[in-house]
C-alpha positions as CSV (number, residue, x, y, z in Angstrom):
1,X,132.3,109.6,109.1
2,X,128.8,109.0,109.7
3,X,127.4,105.7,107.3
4,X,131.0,104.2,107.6
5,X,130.8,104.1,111.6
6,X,131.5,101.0,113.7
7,X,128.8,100.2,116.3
8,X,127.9,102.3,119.6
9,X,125.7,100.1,122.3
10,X,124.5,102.2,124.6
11,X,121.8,100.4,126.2
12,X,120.5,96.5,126.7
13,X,119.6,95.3,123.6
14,X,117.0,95.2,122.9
15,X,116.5,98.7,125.1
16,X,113.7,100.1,126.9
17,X,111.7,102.1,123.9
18,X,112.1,98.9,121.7
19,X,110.7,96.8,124.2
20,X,108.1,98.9,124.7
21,X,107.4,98.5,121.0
22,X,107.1,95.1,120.8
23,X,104.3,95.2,124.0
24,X,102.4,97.6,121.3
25,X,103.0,95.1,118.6
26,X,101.6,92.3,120.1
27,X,98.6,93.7,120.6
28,X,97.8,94.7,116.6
29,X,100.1,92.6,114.5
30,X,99.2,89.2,114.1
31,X,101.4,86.9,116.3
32,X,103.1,84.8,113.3
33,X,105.0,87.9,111.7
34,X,107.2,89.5,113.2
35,X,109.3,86.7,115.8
36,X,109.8,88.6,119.6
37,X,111.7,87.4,122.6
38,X,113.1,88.8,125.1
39,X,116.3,89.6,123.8
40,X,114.7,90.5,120.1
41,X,113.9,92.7,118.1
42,X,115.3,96.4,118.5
43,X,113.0,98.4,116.8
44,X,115.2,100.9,114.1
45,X,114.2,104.5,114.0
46,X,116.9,105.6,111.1
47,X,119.9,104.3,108.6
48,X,122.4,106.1,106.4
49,X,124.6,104.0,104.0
50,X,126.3,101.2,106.4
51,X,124.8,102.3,109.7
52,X,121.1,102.0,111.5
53,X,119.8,103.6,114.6
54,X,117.2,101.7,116.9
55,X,115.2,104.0,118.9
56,X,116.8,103.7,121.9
57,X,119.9,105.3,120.0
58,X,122.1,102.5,119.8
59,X,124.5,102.4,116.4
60,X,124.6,99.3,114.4
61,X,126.2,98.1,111.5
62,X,124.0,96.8,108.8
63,X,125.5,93.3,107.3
64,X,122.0,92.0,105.8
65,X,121.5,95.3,103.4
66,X,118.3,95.1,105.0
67,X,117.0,91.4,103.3
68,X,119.8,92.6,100.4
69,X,117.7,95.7,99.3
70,X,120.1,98.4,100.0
71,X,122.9,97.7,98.0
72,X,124.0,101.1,97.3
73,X,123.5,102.1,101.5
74,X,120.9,103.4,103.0
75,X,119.1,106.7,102.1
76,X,122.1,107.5,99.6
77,X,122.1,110.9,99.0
78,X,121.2,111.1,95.4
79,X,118.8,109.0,95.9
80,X,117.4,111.3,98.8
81,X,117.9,114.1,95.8
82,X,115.5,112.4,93.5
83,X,113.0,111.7,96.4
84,X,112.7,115.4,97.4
85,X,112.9,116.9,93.2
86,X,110.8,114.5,91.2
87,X,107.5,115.9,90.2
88,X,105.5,113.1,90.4
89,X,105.4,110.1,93.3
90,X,102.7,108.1,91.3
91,X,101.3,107.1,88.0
92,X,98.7,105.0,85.7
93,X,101.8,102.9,84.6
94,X,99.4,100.4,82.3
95,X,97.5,103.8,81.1
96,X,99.5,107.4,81.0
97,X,102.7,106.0,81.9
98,X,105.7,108.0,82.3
99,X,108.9,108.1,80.7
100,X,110.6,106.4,83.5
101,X,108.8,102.8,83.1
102,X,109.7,103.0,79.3
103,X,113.7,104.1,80.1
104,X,114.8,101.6,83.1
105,X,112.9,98.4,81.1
106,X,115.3,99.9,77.8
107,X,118.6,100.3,80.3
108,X,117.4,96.8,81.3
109,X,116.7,95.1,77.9
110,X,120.6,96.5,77.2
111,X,122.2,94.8,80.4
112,X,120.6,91.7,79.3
113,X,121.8,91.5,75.9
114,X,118.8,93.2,73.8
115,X,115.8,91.4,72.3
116,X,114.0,91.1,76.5
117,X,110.9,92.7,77.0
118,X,109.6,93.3,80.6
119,X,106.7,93.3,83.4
120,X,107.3,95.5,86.5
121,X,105.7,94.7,89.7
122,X,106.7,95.4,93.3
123,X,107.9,92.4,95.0
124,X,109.8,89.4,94.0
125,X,107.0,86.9,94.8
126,X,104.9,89.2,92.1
127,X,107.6,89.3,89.4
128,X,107.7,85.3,90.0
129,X,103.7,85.3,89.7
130,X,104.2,87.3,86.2
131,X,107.0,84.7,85.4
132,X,104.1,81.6,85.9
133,X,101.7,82.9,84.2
134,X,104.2,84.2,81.1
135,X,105.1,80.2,81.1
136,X,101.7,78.9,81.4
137,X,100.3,81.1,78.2
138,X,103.3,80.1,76.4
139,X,103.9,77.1,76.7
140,X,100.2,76.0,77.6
141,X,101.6,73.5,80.1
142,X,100.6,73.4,84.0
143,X,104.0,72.2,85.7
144,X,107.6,74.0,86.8
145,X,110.4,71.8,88.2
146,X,112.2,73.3,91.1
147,X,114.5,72.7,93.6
148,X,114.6,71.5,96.7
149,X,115.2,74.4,99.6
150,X,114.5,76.9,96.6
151,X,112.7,80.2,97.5
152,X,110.8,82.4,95.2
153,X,108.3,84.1,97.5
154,X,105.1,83.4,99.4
155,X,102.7,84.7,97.2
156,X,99.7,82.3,96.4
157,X,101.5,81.7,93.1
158,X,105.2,81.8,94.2
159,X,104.6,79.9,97.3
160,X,104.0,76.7,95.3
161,X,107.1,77.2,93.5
162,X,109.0,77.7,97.2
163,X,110.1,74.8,98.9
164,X,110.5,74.7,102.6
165,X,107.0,72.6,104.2
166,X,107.0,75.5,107.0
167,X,105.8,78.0,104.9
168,X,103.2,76.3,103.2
169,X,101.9,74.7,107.3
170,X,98.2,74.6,106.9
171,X,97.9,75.3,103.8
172,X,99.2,72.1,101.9
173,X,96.0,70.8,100.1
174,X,96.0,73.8,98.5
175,X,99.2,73.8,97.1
176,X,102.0,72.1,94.9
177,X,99.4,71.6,91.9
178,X,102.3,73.3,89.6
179,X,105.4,71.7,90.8
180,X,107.7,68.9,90.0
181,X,110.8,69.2,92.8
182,X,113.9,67.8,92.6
183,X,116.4,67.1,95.3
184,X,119.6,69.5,95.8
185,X,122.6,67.4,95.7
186,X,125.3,69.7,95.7
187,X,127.5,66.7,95.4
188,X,126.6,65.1,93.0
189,X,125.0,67.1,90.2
190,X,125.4,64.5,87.5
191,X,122.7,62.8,89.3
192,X,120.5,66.0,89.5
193,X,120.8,66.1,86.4
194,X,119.6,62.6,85.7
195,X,117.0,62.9,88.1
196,X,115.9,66.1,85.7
197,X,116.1,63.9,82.4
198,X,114.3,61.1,83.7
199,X,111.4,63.7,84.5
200,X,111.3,65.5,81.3
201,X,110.9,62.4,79.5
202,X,108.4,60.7,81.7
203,X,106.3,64.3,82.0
204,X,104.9,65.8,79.2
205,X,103.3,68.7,81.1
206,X,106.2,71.0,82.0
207,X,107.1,74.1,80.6
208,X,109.8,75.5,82.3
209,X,112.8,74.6,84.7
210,X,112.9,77.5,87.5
211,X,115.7,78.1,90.2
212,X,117.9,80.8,92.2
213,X,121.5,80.6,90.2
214,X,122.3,81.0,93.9
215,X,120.0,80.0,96.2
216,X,119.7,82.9,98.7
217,X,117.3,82.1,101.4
218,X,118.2,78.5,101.4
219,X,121.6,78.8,102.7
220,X,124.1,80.4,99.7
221,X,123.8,77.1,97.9
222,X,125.5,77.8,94.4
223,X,124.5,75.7,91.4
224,X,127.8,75.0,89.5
225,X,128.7,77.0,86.4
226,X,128.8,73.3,84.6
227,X,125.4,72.3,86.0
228,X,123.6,75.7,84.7
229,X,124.9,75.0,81.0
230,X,124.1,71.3,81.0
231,X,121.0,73.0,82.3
232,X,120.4,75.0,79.7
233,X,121.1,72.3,76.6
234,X,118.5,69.8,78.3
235,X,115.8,72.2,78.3
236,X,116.5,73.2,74.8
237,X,116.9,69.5,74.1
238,X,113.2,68.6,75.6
239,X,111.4,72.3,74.6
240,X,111.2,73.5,77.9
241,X,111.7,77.3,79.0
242,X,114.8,78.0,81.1
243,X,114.1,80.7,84.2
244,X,116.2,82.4,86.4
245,X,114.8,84.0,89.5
246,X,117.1,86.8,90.4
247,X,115.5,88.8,92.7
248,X,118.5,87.7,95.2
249,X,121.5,87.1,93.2
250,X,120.8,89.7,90.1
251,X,121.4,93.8,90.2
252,X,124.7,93.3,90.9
253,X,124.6,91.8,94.4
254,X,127.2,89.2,92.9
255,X,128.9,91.3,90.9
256,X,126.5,91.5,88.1
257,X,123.7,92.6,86.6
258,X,122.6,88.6,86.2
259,X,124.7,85.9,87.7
260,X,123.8,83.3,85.0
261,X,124.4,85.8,82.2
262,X,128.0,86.6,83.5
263,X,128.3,82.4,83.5
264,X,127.9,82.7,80.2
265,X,124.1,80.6,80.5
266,X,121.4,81.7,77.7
267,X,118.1,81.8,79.4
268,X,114.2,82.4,78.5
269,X,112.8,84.1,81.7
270,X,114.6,86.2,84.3
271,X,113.3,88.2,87.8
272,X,114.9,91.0,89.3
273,X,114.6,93.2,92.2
274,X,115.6,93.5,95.7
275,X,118.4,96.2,95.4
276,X,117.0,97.0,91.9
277,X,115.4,100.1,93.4
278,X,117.6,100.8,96.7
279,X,114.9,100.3,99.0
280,X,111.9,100.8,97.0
281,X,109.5,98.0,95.6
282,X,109.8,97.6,92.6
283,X,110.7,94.0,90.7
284,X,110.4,93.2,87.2
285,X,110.0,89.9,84.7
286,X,111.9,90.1,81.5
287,X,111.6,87.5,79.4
288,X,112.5,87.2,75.3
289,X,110.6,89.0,73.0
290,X,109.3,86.2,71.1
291,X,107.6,84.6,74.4
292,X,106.9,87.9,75.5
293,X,105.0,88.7,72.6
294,X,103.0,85.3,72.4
295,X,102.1,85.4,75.8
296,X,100.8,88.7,76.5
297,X,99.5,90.0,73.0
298,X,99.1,93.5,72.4
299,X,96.3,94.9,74.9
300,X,92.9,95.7,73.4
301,X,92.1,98.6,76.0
302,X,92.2,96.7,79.2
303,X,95.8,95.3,80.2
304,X,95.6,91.4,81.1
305,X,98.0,91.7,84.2
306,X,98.9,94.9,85.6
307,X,99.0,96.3,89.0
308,X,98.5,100.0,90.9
309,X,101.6,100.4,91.2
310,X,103.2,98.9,87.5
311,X,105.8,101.5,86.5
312,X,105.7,103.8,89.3
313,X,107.4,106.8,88.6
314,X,109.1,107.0,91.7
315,X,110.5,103.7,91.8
316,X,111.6,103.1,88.4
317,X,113.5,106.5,88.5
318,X,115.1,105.3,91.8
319,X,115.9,102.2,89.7
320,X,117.1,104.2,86.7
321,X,119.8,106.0,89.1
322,X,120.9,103.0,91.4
323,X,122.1,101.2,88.1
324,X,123.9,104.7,87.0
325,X,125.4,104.9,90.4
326,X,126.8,101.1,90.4
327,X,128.6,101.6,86.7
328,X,129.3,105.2,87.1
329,X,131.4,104.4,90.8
330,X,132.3,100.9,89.3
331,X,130.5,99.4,92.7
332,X,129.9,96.2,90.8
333,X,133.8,95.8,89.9
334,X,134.3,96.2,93.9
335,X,131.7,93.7,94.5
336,X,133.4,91.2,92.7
337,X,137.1,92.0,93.7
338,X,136.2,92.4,97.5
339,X,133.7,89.5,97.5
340,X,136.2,87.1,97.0
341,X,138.9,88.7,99.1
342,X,136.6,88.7,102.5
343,X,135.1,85.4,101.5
344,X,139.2,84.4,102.2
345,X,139.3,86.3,105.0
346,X,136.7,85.0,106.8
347,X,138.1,81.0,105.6
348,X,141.5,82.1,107.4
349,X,140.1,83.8,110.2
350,X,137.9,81.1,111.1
351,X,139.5,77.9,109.6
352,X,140.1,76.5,112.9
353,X,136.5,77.0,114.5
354,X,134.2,74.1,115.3
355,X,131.1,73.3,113.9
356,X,131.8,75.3,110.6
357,X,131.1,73.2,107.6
358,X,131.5,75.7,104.5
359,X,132.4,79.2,103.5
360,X,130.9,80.7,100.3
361,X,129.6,82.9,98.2
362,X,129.5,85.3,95.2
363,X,129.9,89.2,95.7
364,X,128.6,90.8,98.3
365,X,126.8,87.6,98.7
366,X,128.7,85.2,101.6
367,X,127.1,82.3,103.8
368,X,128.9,80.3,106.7
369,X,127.5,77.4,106.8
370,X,127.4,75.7,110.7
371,X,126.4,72.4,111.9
372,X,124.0,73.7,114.1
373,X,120.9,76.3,114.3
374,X,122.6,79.8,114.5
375,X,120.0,82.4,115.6
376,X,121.5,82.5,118.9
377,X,124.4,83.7,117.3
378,X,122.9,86.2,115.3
379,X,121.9,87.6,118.4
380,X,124.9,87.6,120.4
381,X,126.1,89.8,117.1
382,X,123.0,92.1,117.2
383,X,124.0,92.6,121.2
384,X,127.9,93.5,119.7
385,X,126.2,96.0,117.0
386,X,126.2,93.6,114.4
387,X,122.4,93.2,112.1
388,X,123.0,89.7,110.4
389,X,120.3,87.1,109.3
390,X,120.2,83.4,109.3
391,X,119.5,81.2,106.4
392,X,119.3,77.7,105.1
393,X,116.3,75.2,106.2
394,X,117.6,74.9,109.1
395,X,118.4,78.2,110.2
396,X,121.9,76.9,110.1
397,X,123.2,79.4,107.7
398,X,124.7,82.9,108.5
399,X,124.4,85.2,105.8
400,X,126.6,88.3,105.5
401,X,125.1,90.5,102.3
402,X,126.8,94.0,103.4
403,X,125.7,97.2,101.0
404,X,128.0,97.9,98.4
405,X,130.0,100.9,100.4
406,X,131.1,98.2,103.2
407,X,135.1,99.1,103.5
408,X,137.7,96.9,104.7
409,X,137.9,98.7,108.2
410,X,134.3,98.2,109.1
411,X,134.2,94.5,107.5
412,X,137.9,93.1,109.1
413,X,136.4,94.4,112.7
414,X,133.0,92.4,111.9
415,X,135.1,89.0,110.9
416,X,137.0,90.0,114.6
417,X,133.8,90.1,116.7
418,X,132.5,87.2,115.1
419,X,135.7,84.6,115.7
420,X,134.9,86.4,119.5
421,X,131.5,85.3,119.1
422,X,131.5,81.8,117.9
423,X,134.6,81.6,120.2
């Protein structure tokens, strides 16, 4: 059934349209973007639910939900419905809004708990900007601590809050004015934590402790449940705001609609996006009325942040249907069930493999973690049909972030290819 296919390679990969593609590329796109060898990229002419088409016509399953965006697949057909009916594709959102704006932020407010209010923006590095500033005008203190490998987008803004030196290449004495960071040990937390308390009481210019629940682009590194509420008492303890950025690990890519909310952790700030929309921009900060309301007063004719595209009609009634697809299908109970059964599979399938260090994950959210770079690998999968990414700082991470239809057929032939592979 087409969406649910398993890969067809036709042709070399990459083939001969894709390579011609890149030749055209390199000529207009500047050379740091978009990475080219001679065995990568394939250049993608179409996708339905699970599968993508390059445009040499080779079949390929999609295992990265496109950066975790399509969660519920690829052009699903009701969203296609919406895209082809609604009567409006763009709006004033911070003027003549629509309805839309006003109903996902109230289906949103409701996931959360009640008493949020919320800023929509596009991407995750914008919804991260909104969270800075919403700090900064509340708390009227400069600094964030974050953590180390900890990504939240390279916006001006977000990029000093993301912490891996390559990005910021160049660009250093510009940067880092707003940060405290503290180390990721992932074996010993009570020490993180110490290292935190120490900082709190020797700076008294933070406002807010900021961090992936999950870290997604740093390798699938998971903050314990324990070390989020311990968390969460020490920056009530010392008056700090506590944020979550859940661009990654929120909108039920793990399950639910906020990871740290289903741990049970109370939090100030929160971002979501990514498969929010199902392929569409849209992001959002929702943070507690109270701070909310302090930090962006009520507007006296000209809004104090806002962009072109705040609210867009088209997007936020993408948004509105993604979430009434994931309850009304019960996709997030599947995400949690069949998260933890292929995160098994793959630690039985490949408990005997060299250089593997760790298997984990939440959801639909899985890293292997190797002892070595793996982008060769991922292309030695791309080559069997397979689209994965690499993560960590190292590029030693293999993410698998499949969209929410993944079945047990197309994901058990995957972990097959991949002992091959690795083999």
């Amino acid at each position: 059934m087409k969406g649910f296919e398993h890969p067809i390679i036709k042709t070399s990969i990459p083939g001969k349209l894709s390579r011609g593609w890149v030749k055209r590329m390199q000529d207009v796109e500047a050379p740091n973007i978009t990475y080219t060898d001679k065995d990568f990229p394939v250049f993608i002419k179409s996708a339905f639910l699970n599968n993508v088409w390059d445009v040499d016509g080779n079949m390929f399953l999609d295992l990265t939900s496109f950066f975790g965006v399509a969660s519920i697949g690829h052009r699903h057909p009701k969203v296609q419905k919406i895209v082809k009916e609604l009567d409006i594709y763009h709006g004033m959102g911070d003027v003549h809004p629509t309805p839309y704006k006003v109903m996902l932020l109230e289906k949103l407010n409701a996931l959360l708990g009640g008493g949020f209010m919320g800023i929509f923006a596009q991407s995750g590095s914008e919804a991260v900007e909104t969270c800075i500033k919403t700090q900064m005008l509340y708390t009227h203190k400069p600094k964030i601590v974050v953590f180390e490998d900890a990504y939240h987008g390279l916006g001006f803004g977000a990029m000093n809050l993301t912490q891996r030196k390559y990005f910021k290449e160049g660009l250093e004495p510009y940067t880092g004015q707003w940060v405290y960071t503290l180390p990721f040990l992932e074996n010993n937390e009570e020490q993180m934590l110490n290292n935190l308390i120490r900082l709190l009481e020797d700076k008294k210019d933070i406002g807010m402790v900021f961090l992936e629940p999950i870290q997604g682009r740093g390798g699938i590194r998971i903050f314990s449940n324990r070390f989020l509420k311990n968390l969460r008492t020490l920056t009530k303890d010392f008056s700090v705001l506590l944020g979550f950025d859940e661009i990654f690990t929120g909108s039920y890519r793990t399950g639910y609609i906020s990871y740290a909310k289903a741990m049970g952790i109370d939090f100030d700030l929160i971002t979501l996006g990514k498969g929010l929309s199902s392929q569409f921009p849209l992001s959002v900060c929702m943070g507690k009325r109270k701070i909310m309301e302090i930090a962006w007063p009520k507007s006296r004719g000209e809004a104090k942040h806002t962009y072109t595209f705040l609210g867009h009609p088209l997007f936020t009634r993408v948004g509105l249907a993604v979430l009434d697809i994931i309850e009304q299908e019960k996709l997030h109970e599947k995400v949690r069930r069949k998260g933890k059964e292929y995160i098994d599979m793959l630690k039985e399938v490949l408990k005997n493999k060299k250089g593997i260090k760790d298997i984990r994950g939440a959801g639909f959210m899985i890293g292997i973690e190797f002892e070595y770079n793996i982008f060769e690998l991922v292309k030695k999968l791309l080559k069997k049909g397979y689209i994965t990414l690499p993560a960590g700082n190292k590029g030693h991470v293999l993410e698998i972030i499949p969209t929410f239809y993944i079945t047990d057929e197309l994901f058990t032939r995957f972990v097959e290819v991949l002992d091959g592979v690795i083999e």
